[in-house]
BALOBA-447587 format. One line per 3 residues: number of its first residue (from 1); their letters; for each residue x, y, z negated of N, C-alpha, C. Coordinates in nm, 2 decimals, padded with zeros to 4 digits. Layout:
NUM = a = X:Y:Z:X:Y:Z:X:Y:Z  ...
// end
This chain:
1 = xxx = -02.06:03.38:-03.55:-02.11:03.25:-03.51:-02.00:03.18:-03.44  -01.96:03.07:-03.50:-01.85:02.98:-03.42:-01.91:02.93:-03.28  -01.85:02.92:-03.16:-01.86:02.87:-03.05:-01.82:02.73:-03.07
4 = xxx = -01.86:02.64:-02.99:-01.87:02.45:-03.02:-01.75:02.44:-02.94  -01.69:02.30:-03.00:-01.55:02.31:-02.89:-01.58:02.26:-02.76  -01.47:02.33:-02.72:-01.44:02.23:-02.57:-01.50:02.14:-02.53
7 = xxx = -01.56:02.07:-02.45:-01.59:01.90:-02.46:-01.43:01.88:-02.35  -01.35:01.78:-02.44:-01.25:01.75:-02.35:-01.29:01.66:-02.21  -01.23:01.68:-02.13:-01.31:01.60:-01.95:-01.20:01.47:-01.96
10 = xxx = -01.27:01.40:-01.93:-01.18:01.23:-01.90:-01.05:01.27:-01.78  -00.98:01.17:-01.79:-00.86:01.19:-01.70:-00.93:01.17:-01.56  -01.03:01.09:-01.55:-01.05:01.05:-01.42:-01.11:01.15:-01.35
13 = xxx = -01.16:01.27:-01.43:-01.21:01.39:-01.32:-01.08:01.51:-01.32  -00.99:01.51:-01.37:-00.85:01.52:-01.34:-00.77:01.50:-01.26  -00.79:01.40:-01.17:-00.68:01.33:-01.06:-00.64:01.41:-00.96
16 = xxx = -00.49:01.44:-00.99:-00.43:01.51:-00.82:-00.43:01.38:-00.68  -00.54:01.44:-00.62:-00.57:01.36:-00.50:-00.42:01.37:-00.43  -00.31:01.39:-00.43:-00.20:01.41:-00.38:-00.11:01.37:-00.49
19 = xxx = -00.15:01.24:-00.60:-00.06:01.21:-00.68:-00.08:01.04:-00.67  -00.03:00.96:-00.72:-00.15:00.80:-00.71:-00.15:00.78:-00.87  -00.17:00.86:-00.93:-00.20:00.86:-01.08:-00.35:00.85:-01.05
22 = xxx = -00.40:00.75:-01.12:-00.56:00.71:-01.09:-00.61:00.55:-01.07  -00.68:00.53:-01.04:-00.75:00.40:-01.03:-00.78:00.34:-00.90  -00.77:00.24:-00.90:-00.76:00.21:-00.76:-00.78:00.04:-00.73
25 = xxx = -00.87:00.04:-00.64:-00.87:-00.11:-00.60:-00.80:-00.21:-00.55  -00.71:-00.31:-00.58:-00.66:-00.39:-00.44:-00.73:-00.44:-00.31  -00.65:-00.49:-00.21:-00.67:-00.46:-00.12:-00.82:-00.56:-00.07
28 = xxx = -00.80:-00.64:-00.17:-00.97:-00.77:-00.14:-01.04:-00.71:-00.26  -01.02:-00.62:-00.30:-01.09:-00.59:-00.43:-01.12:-00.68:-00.53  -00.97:-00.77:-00.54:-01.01:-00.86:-00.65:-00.97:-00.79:-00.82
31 = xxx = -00.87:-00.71:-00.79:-00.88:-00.64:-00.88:-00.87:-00.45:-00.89  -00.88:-00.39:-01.06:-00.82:-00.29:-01.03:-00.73:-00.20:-01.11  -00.63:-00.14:-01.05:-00.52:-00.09:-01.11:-00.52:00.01:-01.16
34 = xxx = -00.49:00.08:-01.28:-00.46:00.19:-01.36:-00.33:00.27:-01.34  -00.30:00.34:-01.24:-00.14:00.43:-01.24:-00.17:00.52:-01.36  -00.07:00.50:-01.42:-00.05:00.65:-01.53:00.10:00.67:-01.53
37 = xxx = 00.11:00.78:-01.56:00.25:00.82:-01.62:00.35:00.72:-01.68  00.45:00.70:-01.74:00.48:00.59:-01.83:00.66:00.69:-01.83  00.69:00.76:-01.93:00.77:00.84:-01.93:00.78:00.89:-01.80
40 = xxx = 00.92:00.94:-01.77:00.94:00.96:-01.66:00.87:00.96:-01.50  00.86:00.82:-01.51:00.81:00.70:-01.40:00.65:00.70:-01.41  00.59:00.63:-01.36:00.48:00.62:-01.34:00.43:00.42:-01.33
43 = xxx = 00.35:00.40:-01.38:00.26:00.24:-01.44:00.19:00.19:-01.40  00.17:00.08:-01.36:00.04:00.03:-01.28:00.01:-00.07:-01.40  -00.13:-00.09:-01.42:-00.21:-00.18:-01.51:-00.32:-00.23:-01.47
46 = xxx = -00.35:-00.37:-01.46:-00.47:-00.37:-01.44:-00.58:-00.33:-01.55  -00.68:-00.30:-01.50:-00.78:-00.32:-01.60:-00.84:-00.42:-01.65  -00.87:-00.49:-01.59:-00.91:-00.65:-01.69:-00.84:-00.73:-01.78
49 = xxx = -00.68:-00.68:-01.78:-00.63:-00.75:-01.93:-00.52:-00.68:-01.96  -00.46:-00.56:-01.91:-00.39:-00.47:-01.92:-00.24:-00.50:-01.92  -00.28:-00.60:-01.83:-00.10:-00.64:-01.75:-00.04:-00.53:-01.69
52 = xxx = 00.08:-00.53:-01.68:00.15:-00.44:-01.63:00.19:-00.48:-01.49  00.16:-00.40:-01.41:00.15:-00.46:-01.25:00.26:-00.37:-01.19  00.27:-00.27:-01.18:00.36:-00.15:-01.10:00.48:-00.12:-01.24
55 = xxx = 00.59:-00.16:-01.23:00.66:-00.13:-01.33:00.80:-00.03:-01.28  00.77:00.07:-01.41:00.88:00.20:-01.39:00.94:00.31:-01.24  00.75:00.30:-01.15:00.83:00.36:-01.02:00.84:00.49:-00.98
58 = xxx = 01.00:00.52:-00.96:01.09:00.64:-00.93:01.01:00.72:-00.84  01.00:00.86:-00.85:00.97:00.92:-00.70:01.12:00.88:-00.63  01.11:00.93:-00.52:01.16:00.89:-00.38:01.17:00.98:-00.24
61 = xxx = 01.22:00.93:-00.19:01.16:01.03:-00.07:01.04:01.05:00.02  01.03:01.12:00.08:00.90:01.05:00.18:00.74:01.07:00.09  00.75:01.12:-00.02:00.63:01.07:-00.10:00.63:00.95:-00.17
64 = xxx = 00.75:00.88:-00.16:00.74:00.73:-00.19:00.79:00.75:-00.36  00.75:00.63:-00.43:00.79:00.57:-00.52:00.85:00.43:-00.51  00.97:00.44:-00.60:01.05:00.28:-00.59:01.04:00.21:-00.71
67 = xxx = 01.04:00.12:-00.74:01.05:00.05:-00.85:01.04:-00.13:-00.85  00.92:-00.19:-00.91:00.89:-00.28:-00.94:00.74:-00.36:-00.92  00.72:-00.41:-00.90:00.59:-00.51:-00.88:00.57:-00.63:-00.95
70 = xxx = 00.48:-00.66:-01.01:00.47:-00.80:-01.07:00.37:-00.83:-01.01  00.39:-00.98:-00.95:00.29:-01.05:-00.92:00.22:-01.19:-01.02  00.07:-01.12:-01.05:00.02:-01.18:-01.13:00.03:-01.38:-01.14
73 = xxx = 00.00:-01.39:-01.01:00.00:-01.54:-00.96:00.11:-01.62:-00.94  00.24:-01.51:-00.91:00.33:-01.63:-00.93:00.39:-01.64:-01.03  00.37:-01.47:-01.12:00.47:-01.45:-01.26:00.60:-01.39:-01.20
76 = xxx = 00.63:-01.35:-01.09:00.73:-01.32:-01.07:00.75:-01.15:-01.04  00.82:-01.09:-01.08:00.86:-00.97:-00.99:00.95:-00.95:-00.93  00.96:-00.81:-00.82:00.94:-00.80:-00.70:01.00:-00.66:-00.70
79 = xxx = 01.10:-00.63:-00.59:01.10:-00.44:-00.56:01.01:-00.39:-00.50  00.96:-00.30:-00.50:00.88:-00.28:-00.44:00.86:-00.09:-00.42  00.76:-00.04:-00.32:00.76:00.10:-00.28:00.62:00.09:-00.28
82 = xxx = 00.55:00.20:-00.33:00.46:00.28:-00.30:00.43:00.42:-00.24  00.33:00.43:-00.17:00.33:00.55:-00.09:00.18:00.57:-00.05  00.13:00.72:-00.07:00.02:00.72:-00.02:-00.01:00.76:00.11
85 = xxx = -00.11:00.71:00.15:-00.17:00.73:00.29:-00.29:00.83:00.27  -00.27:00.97:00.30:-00.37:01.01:00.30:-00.45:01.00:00.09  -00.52:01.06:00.07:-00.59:01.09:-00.05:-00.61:00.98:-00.12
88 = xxx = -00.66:00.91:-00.04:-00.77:00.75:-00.10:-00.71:00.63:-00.04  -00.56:00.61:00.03:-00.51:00.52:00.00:-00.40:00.50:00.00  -00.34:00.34:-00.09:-00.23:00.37:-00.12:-00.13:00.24:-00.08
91 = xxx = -00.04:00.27:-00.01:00.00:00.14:00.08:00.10:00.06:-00.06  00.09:-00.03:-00.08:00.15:-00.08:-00.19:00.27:-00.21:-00.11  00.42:-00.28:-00.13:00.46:-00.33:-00.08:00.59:-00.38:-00.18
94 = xxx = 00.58:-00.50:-00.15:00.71:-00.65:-00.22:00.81:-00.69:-00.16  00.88:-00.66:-00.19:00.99:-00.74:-00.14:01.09:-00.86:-00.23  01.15:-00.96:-00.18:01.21:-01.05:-00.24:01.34:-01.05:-00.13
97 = xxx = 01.43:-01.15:-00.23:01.59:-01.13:-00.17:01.66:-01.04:-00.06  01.64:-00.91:-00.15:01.68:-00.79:-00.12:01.63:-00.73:-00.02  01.50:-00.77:00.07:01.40:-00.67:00.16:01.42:-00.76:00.25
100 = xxx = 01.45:-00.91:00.22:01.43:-00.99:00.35:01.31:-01.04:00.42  01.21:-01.08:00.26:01.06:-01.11:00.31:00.99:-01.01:00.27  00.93:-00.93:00.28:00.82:-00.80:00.25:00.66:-00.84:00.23
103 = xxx = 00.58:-00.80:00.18:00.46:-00.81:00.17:00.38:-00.70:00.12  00.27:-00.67:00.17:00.18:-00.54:00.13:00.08:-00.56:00.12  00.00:-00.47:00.09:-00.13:-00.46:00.09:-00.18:-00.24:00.07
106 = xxx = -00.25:-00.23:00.12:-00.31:-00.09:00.09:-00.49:-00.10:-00.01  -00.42:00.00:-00.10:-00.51:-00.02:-00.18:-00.62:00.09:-00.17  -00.72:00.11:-00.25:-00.82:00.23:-00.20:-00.85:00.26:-00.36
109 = xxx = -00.89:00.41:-00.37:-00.86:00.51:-00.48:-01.03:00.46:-00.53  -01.03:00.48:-00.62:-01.18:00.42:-00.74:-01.22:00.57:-00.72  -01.16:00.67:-00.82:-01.19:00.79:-00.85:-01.15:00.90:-00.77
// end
């Protein structure tokens, strides 16, 4: 008698709570973000049109990731770090002409 396969489990009951691979709100909960893998690096996407929001970010030290930010609203990107605080949230942060004006927000984990 054959045994039935596996049921494979969705990524989202998968998530290393000590990774920011996962889903996650911004900080007014206007939208929300998709981290995955993306080679190497790691992706941010929204989910409502599957813009690329967090682009190509490096681990780092500290827990931190470096990389990129795009901001939806002005079209522009941004350097930017991410780093989590604790399990469920994730301090997200912009900078322009070379870390002279900064901007952040902490996001909170969906899954």
């Amino acid at each position: 008698v054959a045994s039935a396969p596996a049921t494979p489990q969705p990524a989202s009951t998968t998530t290393d709570k000590a990774s920011p691979i996962g889903l996650w709100w911004t900080e007014e909960k206007e939208g929300r973000i998709r981290i995955e893998p993306c080679g190497a690096d790691l992706c941010g996407y929204s989910v409502k049109n599957g813009e690329k929001i967090l682009i190509n970010m490096k681990p780092a030290p500290d827990n931190k990731w470096k990389g990129r930010i795009h901001d939806p609203k002005s079209g522009s990107d941004y350097d930017s770090t991410i780093a989590l605080k604790g399990t469920d949230q994730l301090k997200v942060q912009g900078c322009a002409f070379g870390g002279m004006f900064c901007g952040g927000q902490t996001w909170t984990r969906v899954n």
